[in-house]
N, C-alpha and C positions, 0 to 999 in steps of 0.2 A: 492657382488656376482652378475655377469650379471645373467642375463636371458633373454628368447625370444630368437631371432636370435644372440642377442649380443652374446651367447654360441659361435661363431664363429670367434672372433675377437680375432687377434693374440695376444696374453700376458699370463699373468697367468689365471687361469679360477676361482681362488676370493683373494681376498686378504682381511684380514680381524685384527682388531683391536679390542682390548677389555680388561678395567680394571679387570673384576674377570672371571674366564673361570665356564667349568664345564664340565663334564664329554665327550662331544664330541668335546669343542671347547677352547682350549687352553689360555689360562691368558697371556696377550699382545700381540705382532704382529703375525701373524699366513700366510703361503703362500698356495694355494692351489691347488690340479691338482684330475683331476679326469679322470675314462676311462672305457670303455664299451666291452673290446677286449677281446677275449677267453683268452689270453696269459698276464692275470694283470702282471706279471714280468717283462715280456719287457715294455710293458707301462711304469711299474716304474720305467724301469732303463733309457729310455729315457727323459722320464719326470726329472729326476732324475740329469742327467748330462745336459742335457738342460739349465736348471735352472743352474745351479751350477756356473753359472759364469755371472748371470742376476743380483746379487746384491752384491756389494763391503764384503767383508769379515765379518767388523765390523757390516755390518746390519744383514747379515747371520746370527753369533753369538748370537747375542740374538731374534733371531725370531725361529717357528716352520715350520717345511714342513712334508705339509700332504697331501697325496697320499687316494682316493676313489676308489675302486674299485665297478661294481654291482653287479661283481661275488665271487664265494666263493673260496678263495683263501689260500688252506693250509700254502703253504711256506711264508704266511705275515710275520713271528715272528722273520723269518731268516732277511728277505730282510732287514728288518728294524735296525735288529745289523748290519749289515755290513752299511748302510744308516749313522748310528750314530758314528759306526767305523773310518767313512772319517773325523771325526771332523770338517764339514762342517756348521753344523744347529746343535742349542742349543740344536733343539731334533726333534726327526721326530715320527710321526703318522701315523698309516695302518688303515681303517677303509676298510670292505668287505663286502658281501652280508647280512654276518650273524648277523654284527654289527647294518648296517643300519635295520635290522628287530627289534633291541633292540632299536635302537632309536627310530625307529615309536610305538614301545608298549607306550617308554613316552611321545611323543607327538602327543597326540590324533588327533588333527587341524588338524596338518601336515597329520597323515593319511587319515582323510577325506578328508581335500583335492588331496590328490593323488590319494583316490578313486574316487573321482568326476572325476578327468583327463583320469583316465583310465577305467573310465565305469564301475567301480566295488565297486561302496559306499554301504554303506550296509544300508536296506530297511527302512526309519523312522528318519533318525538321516543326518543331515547337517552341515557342517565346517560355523563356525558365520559370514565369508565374504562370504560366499557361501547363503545362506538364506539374509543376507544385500543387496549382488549386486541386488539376483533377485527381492528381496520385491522395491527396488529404483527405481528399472529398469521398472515396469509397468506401472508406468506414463510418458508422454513425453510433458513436460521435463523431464527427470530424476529427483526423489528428493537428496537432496545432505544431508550430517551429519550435515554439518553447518546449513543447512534452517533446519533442524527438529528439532536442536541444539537452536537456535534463542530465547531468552528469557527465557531456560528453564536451563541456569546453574547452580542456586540452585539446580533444581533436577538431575543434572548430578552427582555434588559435594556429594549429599548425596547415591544415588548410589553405588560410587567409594568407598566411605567410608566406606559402608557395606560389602561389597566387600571384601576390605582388610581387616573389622573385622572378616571376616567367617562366615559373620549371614546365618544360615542353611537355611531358609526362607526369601524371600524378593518379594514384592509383588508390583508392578507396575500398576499403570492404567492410564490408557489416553482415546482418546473418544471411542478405538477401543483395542480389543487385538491385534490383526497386529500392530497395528503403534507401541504399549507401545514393541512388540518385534522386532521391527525396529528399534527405538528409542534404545533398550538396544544394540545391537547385532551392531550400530555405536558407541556408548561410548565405548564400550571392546575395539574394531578394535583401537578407537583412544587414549585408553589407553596402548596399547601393551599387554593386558587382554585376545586377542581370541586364542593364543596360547595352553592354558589350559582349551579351553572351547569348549561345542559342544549345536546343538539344536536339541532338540528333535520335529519330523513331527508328529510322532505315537509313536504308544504304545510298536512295534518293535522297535524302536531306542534307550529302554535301556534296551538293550542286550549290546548293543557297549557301552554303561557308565559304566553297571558292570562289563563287560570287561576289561576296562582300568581305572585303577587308577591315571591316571597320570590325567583325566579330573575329577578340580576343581571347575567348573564353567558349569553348565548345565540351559538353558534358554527353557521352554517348550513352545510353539509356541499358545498352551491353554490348558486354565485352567484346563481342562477335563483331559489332558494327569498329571497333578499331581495326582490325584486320586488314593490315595493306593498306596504310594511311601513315606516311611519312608525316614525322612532327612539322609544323610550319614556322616560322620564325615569327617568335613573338606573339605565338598563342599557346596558349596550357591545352593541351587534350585532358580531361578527367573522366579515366575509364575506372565502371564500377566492379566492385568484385562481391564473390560470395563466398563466409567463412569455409565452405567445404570445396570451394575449386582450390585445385592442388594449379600450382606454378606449370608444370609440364605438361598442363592441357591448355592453356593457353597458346595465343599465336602474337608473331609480331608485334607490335608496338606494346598489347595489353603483359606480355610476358618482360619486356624490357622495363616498362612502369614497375611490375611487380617487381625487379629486382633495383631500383633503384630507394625502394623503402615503400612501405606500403600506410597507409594512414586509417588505423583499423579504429570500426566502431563499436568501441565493447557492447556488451548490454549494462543497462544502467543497474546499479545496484539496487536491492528489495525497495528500500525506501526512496528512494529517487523516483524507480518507472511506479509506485504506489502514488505517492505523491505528485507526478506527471497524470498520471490517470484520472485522480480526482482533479485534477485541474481542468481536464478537456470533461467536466460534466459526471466522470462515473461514481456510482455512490461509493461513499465507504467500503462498505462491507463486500458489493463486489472488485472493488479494486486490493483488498487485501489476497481477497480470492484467485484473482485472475494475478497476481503478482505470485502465487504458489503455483500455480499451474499453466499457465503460460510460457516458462522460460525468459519472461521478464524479456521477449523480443515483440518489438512493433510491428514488423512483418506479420506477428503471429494476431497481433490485436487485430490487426486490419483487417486480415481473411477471415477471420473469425466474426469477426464485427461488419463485414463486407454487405454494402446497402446493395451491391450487382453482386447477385446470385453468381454470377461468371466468373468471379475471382475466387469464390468461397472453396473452389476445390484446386489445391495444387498439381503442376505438372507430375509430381511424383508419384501421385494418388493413383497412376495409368499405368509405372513403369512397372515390364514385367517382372522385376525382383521385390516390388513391394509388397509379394508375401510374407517378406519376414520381418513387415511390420506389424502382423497378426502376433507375434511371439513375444518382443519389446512392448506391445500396447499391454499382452496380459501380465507379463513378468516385469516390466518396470525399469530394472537395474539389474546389471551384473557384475564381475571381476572377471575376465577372459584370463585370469590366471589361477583362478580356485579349477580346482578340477572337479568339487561337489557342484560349483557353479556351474560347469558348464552342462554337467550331465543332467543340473536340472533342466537348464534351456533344452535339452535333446530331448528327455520322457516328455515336456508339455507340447510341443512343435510336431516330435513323430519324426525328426528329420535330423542328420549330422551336424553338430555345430561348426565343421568347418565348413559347409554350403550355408549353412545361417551368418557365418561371419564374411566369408566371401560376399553374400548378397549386401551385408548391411556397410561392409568398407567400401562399396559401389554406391551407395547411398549417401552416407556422409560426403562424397565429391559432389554432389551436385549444387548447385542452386538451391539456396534456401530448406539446405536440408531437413530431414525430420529427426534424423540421429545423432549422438555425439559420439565421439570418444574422447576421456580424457584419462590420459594415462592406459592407464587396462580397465576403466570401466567405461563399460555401454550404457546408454541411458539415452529416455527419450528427451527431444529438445524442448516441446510442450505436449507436456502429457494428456494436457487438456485436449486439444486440437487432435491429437492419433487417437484419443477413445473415442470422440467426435462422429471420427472420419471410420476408424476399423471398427469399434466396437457392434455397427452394423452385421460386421462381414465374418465375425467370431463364431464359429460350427460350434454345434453341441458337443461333440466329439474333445475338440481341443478343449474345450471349458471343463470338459469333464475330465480330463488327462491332470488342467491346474488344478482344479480341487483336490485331486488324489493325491499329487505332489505336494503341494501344497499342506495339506491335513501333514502328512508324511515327518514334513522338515521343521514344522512349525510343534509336532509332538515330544520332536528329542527333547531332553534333558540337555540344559547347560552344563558340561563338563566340568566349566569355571567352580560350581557349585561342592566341587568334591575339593576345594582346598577351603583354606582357612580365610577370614575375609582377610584379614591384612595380607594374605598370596595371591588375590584373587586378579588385581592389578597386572599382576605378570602372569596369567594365565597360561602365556604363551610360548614362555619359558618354560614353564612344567611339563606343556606338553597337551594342556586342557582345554583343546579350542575345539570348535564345531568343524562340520565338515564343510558346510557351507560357509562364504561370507557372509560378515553383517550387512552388507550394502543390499543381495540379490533378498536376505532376510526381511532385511528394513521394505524391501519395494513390491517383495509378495503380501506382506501385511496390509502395506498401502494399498497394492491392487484390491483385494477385498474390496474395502472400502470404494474403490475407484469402479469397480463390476457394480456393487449397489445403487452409486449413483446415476449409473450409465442406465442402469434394469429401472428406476425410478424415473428418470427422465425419457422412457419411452426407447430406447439408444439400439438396446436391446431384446429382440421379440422374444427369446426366451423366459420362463421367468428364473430369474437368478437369484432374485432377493429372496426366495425362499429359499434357493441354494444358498446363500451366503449367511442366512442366519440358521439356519440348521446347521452349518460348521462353525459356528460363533459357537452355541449352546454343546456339541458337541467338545468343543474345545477347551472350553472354560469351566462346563457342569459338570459339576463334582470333583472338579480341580486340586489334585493334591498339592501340598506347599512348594513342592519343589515346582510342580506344572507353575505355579502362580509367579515363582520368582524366573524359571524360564524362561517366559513368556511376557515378563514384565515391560523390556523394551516396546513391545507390539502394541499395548494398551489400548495407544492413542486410536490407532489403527482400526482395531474391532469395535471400542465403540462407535466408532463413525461406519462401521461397515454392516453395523446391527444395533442398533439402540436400547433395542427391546428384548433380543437375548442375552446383550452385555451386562445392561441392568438386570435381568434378571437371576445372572449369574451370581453379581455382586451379590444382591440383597440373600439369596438361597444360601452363599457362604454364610453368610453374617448367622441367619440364622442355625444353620449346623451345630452341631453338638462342640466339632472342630473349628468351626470358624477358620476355615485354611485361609482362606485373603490375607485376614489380617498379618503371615506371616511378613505381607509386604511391608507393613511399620515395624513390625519387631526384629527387622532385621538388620533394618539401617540403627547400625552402634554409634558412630562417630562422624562428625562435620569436619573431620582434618582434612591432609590432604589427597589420603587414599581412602576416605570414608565414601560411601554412595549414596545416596538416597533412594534407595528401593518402591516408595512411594509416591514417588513425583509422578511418574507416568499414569500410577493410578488415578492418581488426584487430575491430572491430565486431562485425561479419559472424561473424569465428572464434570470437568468444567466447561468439556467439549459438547457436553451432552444437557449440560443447562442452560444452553443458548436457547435452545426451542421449549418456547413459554409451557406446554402439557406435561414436561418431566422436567419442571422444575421443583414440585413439589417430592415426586421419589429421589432424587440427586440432593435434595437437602435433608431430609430424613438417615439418607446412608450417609452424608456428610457428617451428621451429627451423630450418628453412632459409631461409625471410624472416629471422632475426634475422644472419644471414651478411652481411646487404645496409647499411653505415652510415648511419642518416638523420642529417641535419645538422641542428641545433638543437637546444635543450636539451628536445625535446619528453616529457611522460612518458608518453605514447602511443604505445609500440616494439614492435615482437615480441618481442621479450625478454621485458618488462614483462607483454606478453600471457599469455604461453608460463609465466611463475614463476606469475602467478593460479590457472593452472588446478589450481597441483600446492602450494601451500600448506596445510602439515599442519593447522594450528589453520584456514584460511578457505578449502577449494578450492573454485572457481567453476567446480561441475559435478557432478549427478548422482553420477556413476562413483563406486562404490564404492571404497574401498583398493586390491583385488585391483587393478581395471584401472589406476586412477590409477600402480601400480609396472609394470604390463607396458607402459603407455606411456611412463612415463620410463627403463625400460630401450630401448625404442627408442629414443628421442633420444640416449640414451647414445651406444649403439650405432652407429647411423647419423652422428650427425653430435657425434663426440667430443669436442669443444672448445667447443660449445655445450652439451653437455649438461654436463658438468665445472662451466661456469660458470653453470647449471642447478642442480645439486646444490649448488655453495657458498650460494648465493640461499637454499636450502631448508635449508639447516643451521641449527641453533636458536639464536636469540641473546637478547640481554637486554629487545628490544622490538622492534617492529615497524607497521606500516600497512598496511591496502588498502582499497581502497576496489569497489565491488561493478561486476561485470564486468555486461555490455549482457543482456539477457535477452530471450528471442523476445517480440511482441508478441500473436502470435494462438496458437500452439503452447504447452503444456503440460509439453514438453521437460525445464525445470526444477521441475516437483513434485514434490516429497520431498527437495529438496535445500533443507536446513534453514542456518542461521547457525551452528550449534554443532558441535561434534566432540565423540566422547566423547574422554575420556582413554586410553581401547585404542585405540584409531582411530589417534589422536596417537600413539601410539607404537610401534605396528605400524607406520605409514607411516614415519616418522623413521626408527629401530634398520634396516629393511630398504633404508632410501637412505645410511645410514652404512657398508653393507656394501658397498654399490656405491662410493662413496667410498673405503674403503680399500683394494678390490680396483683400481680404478681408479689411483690413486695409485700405487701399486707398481712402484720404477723410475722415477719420474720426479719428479725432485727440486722443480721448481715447485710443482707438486701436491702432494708432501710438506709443502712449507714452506705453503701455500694451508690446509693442516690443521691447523699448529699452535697458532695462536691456538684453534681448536673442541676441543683435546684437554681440558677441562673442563667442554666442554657434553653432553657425553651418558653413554654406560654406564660401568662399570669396562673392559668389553672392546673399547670405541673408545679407551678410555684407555690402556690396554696398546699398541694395534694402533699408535698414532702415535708412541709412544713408542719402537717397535719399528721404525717405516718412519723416525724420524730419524736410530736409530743404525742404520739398513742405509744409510743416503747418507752413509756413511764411506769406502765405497768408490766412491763417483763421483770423478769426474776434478774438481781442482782450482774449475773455476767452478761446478759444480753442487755441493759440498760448501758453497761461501762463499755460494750461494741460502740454502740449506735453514740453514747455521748464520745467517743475517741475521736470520731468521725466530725462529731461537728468542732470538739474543741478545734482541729486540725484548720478546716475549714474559719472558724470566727479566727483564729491567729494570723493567716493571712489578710483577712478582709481588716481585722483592725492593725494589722503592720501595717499596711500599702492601698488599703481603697477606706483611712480612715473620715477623708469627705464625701465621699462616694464620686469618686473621679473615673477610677476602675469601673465600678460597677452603681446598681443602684443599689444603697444599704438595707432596705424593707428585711432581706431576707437575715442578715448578719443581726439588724436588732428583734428578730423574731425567734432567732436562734437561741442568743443569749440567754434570756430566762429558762429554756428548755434547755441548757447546758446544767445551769443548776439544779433545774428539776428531777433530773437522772441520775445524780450520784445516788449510788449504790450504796444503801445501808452499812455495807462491810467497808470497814474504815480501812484496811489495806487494801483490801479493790480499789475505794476512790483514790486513794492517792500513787498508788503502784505507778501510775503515769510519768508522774513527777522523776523519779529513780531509774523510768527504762532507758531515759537516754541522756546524753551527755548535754544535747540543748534541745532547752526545754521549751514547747510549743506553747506557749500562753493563752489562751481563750481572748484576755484583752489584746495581743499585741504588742506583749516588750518584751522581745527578743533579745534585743542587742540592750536590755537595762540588767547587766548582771548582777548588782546587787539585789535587784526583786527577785532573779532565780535564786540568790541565798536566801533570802527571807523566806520564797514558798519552801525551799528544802528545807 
């Protein structure tokens, strides 16, 4: 059936097919006209003879034509025998004003929506795509069925299944009542289910349910609107709930659903609501974002992303106890069973933590709460949204209470640090734990960080960000080893909470007589199973902080002088490792366009030459490759627009201008040369030349630098003439260009040249006969 303008377009006005019919729409092919004209008669006799010669006979025969009128039309019962008379149509159908009123009695949907259309719905009660479009519609992006859909198929499946069993009661919850009737009122839609179903606004909209029998399926928009509404026979009530209403504030029917099973909608996990986000339009890099700090709830996306200002502030935001979301927003996380925890909440609030836990267990019960608890820890539900929302409302008084604290807690000494590292594991058994938890630790760090960004984005009229990197620099300058291993966990944290005192910390150790930093590599001994990596967080930290293209050049410089330092074990967590991510052609983890990404590897170059060398081999092209995606800030922006893909110029502007470095480099130093050879058929004709050109100038090195540079190629020619002897592999230019400069290089010193022969047990031929064992007798 068109609709829209299509109403207009010349042909039949629907045509329609269907294995079982029913009462308005006929069992197999069915043709249809419809019309609006004082005079339905002539309509239909036009319509009537019009058609009558639009489809060959034999299809006529066995189909229906059916004629609409909107008016009420006595003579329908005539027209229609004589219609059937012509033995034209297997059978014809009149439907007229009075009809289509018996149709709308049974299909509820349909009338509300034609009430919606024509401004005459009735007060309290919505058609389920009518409540869907607009609950979707409030955030922009739009949210979609599928993004809400995303992870949470098991509880569609069981949904559906109640559904078609008739369970009179069915009780839903998710973090919000909206979303759990958002959520339902897309499964109907995309089960073909809203046809028989309506939503109840108010307490007025079931008038229109006891009205109409035909609606099976009634979703109350909240919980409130079940109250004192007896189940009915053979309709499902689906009343919604909210993760924090507790069962005993409930009434009637919504309390009885809730104990009959409740159909709960987790939040999707990291990569599900990430990957839902990018779907409904959001970019990358903020949908990673917003999947850290949202709580991974759609409730939270919506408000947050809310195109009507009117939604953007929740009911909570008003209630009198939401002062002690000032506390949770600056502190983050706690354990309500550390007792260093809690007295830190007390010194920063000013206030007893059991009136802060009293206010915040009142909180948690409501609607769409803004707090969790799980287990014994507190924590905000999106941390995103309450710095938002309080970070406004934050006195200079309380902010300065967290810094004090703060500075305080984050000074101790790890006690872990006075056992031996293999005791360190069980710290806790010695007796050698902090006084605080890790969690309220982990979530002052983060706050830092989290004040920064709020002070950067205007959030906050204080200014903080200079309070926040004055305690960055305080913290970390002049850092003894022990402070460095401390405070290791934090890393992440401070550089995203100061950039600019973090680095600066960095590099001032480096330079010191001490070099304290560096204890973080020399501490990690062992990759077993009680070994740590004391470095990771650092390396963390830098790769957090080379996302933003202007310190990409100081984070690869300290890259490359941390990578001077050996960590012990087989960790793949090194400065090195770090230092190659940022500057990989096809994947760099960073902002920085080309341009910088080469002015900073010419520093490394530069500065620190035998890291960078073994720099540029890393980045030279080969047959395959791995990385895996470098730490990204959590509250910062840093990395927006840096995408997954490289074009193809990107790629090889960056390449072609690190091969010149490469063979400028090279030049002279026969290592280096031989370090090329195998790459002299991965890039242009003019790196091809260029190595070809740097192997016959190491003719004139002395004796052990010639038998380098020739090892390298014989190595090289033994493949190429084992396995690309027609140039199948590859193209031969460079293998027969080789050759002669294999023998040009042997070394005057007669046990030099041949020492080759005897270092190993098979022997690499220059021509290619490996597997001919009698020619390795003959050369031995």
């Amino acid at each position: 059936m068109p609709g829209g303008d299509s109403v207009y377009v010349p042909g039949w006005d629907g045509v329609v097919s269907v294995d079982v019919g029913n009462a308005w729409v006929p069992e197999g092919a069915s043709y249809w006209e419809f019309g609006v004209s004082k005079k339905p008669g002539d309509k239909a006799n036009d319509d009537f003879k019009k058609r009558k010669d639009a489809l060959s006979a034999e299809v006529a025969a066995e189909a229906t034509f059916v004629f609409i009128t909107s008016r009420r039309w006595p003579g329908k019962s005539k027209w229609k025998q004589k219609a059937l008379d012509q033995n034209v149509w297997a059978n014809v159908l009149v439907w007229d004003a009075d009809d289509l009123e018996a149709w709308l009695e049974t299909s509820p949907a349909t009338s509300l929506w034609i009430g919606a259309e024509l401004g005459i719905a009735g007060f309290g009660v919505e058609a389920i795509e009518t409540h869907w479009n607009h609950w979707r519609g409030q955030s922009n992006p739009p949210l979609s069925a599928e993004a809400l859909l995303g992870g949470r198929e098991q509880t569609r499946d069981e949904l559906l299944k109640r559904i078609e069993a008739s369970d009179g009661l069915i009780a839903v919850m998710a973090d919000s009542q909206a979303e759990a009737v958002g959520f339902v009122c897309a499964q109907l839609i995309a089960a073909g289910r809203s046809h028989n179903a309506a939503c109840i606004t108010s307490a007025d909209g079931w008038q229109f349910v006891d009205a109409n029998p035909g609606v099976s399926i009634v979703v109350v928009a909240a919980d409130q609107l079940a109250a004192g509404r007896a189940a009915r026979e053979g309709v499902s009530l689906i009343i919604p709930l909210a993760a924090g209403d507790q069962v005993f504030n409930l009434a009637g029917p919504a309390a009885k659903a809730a104990d009959q099973g409740v159909i709960e909608l987790r939040r999707p996990k990291p990569d599900e609501f990430e990957k839902a986000m990018i779907g409904i339009g959001v970019a990358p890099s903020d949908a990673a974002r917003f999947t850290r700090t949202m709580g991974r709830s759609w409730t939270v996306f919506r408000r947050l992303n809310a195109a009507n200002p009117a939604i953007r502030n929740p009911s909570w935001l008003e209630h009198p106890i939401s002062r002690s979301l000032h506390i949770i927003t600056l502190v983050g996380a706690w354990s309500s069973v550390s007792e260093g925890d809690r007295a830190c909440v007390e010194q920063i609030a000013g206030r007893s933590y059991e009136d802060i836990e009293a206010e915040l267990l009142e909180l948690a019960a409501l609607d769409d709460a803004p707090v969790l608890k799980i287990g014994s820890i507190w924590k905000a539900k999106a941390p995103l949204e309450l710095l938002q929302l309080i970070a406004p409302k934050l006195t200079p008084n309380m902010l300065l209470r967290y810094f004090e604290v703060s500075g305080a807690i984050l000074e101790e000494p790890d006690p872990a640090l006075e056992l031996e590292e293999d005791k360190r594991w069980a710290a806790s058994i010695y007796g050698k734990v902090r006084e605080h938890s890790s969690v309220v630790l982990e979530a002052i760090s983060d706050s830092l960080a989290k004040l920064a960004f709020a002070a950067d984005s205007g959030l906050i009229p204080i200014d903080v960000s200079h309070r926040v990197g004055n305690f960055v620099s305080e913290l970390l300058g002049g850092a003894t080893e022990e402070r460095w291993l401390s405070i290791s966990p934090h890393l992440r944290s401070l550089s995203e909470a100061s950039p600019t005192a973090f680095l600066r910390a960095v590099r001032e150790s480096l330079r010191s007589p001490d070099k304290t930093v560096l204890r973080l590599l020399t501490e990690t001994q062992s990759s077993g199973g009680f070994g740590r990596c004391w470095q990771a967080n650092l390396l963390w930290a830098l790769e957090i902080l080379a996302w933003y293209p202007v310190r990409i050049n100081q984070v690869a410089l300290t890259l490359a002088e941390l990578s001077q330092t050996e960590i012990q074990g087989n960790w793949s967590n090194t400065p090195f490792n770090s230092l190659v991510s940022l500057f990989l052609p096809w994947y760099p983890q960073t902002a920085a366009p080309v341009e910088l990404r080469l002015r900073a590897l010419n520093s490394v170059v530069e500065q620190f030459p035998e890291v960078g060398w073994k720099l540029l081999l890393a980045l030279a092209p080969t047959n395959g490759g791995f990385a895996s995606p470098n730490a990204k800030p959590q509250w910062r922006d840093d990395d927006a627009g840096a995408g997954d893909t490289v074009t193809q110029g990107e790629y090889r502007e960056f390449v072609l201008a690190a091969a010149e470095i490469m063979k400028d480099k090279a030049r002279g130093h026969a290592e280096r040369i031989a370090d090329l050879v195998p790459f002299v058929n991965r890039l242009d004709e003019a790196f091809h030349a260029a190595v070809i050109a740097l192997v016959n100038s190491a003719a004139a090195f002395g004796d052990e630098d010639r038998e380098r540079v020739r090892a390298a190629v014989r190595r090289f020619l033994s493949w190429q003439n084992s396995y690309n002897q027609d140039g199948e592999k590859h193209d031969r230019s460079a293998a027969d260009a080789l050759r002669p400069a294999f023998d040009a290089l042997a070394p005057a010193d007669v046990v030099l040249r041949h020492a080759w022969i005897y270092s190993n047990g098979w022997i690499e031929l220059p021509d290619g006969r490996e597997e001919d064992y009698e020619a390795m007798s003959v050369v031995r």
